[in-house]
C-alpha positions as CSV (number, residue, x, y, z in Angstrom):
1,X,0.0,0.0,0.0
2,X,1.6,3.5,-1.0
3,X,0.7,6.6,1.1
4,X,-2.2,7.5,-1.1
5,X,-3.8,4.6,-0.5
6,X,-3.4,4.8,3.1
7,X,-5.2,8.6,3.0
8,X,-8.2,7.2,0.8
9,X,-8.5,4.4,3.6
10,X,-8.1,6.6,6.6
11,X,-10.5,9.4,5.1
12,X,-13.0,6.6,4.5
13,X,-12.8,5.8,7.9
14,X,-13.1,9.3,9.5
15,X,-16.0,9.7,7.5
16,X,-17.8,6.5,8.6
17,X,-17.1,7.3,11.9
18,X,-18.4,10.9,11.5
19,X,-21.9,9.4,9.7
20,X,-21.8,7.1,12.8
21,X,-22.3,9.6,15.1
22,X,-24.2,11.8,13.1
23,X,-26.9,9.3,12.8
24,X,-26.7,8.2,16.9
25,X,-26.6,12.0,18.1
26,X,-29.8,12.7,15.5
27,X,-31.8,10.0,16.8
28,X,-32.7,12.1,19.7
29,X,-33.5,15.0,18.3
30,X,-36.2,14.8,15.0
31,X,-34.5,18.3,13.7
32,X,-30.9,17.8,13.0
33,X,-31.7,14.9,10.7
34,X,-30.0,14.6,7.3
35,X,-32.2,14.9,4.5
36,X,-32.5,12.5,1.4
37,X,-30.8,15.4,-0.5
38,X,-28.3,15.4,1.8
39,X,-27.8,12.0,2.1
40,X,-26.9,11.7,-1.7
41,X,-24.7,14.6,-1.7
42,X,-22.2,12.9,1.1
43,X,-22.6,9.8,-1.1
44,X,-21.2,11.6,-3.8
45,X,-18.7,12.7,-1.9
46,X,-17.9,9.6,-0.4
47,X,-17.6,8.0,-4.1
48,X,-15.2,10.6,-5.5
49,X,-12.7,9.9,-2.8
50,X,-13.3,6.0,-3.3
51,X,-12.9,6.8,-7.2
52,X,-10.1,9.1,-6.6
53,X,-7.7,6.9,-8.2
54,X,-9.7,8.6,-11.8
55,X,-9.3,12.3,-11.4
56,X,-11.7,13.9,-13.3
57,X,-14.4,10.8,-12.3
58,X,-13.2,11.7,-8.7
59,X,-13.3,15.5,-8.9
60,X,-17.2,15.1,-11.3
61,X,-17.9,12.8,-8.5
62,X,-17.1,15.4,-5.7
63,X,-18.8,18.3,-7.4
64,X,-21.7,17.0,-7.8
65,X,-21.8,16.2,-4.2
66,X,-21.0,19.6,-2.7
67,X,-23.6,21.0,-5.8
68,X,-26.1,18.6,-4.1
69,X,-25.3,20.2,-0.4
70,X,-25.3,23.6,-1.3
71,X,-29.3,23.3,-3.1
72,X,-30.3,21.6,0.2
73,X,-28.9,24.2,1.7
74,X,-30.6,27.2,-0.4
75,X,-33.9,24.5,0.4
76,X,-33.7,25.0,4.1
77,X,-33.1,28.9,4.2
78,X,-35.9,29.2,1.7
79,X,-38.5,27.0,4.1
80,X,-37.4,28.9,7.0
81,X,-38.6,32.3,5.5
């Protein structure tokens, strides 16, 4: 295993731990949940890194994740108004 395999594998793990607890903490409160839209857009996130070894298929993967999480963003401000 060379180093940037070892970073894809350790980010990988950070960010399962981080949807680990994200999903424990929100099961007591009903607010702070992730929505579906949200949901896809860390998927999509989480695939470009595990498809990172293809740049631009990494990088397409990654942008349409964070495209994803800023219109559920612009969703949320627009419901609280």
């Amino acid at each position: 295993m060379n180093i940037s395999q070892i970073y894809i594998a350790l980010s990988i793990v950070v960010l399962a731990v981080i949807a680990i607890l994200i999903f424990f903490v929100a099961k007591n409160s009903k607010e702070k949940r992730l929505t579906p839209l949200a949901s896809l857009a860390f998927g999509f996130v989480l695939a470009g890194i595990l498809f990172g070894e293809d740049r631009f298929l990494g990088y397409a993967l990654m942008g349409v994740g964070v495209i994803l999480a800023l219109v559920d963003m612009f969703n949320k401000l627009k419901k609280k108004k």
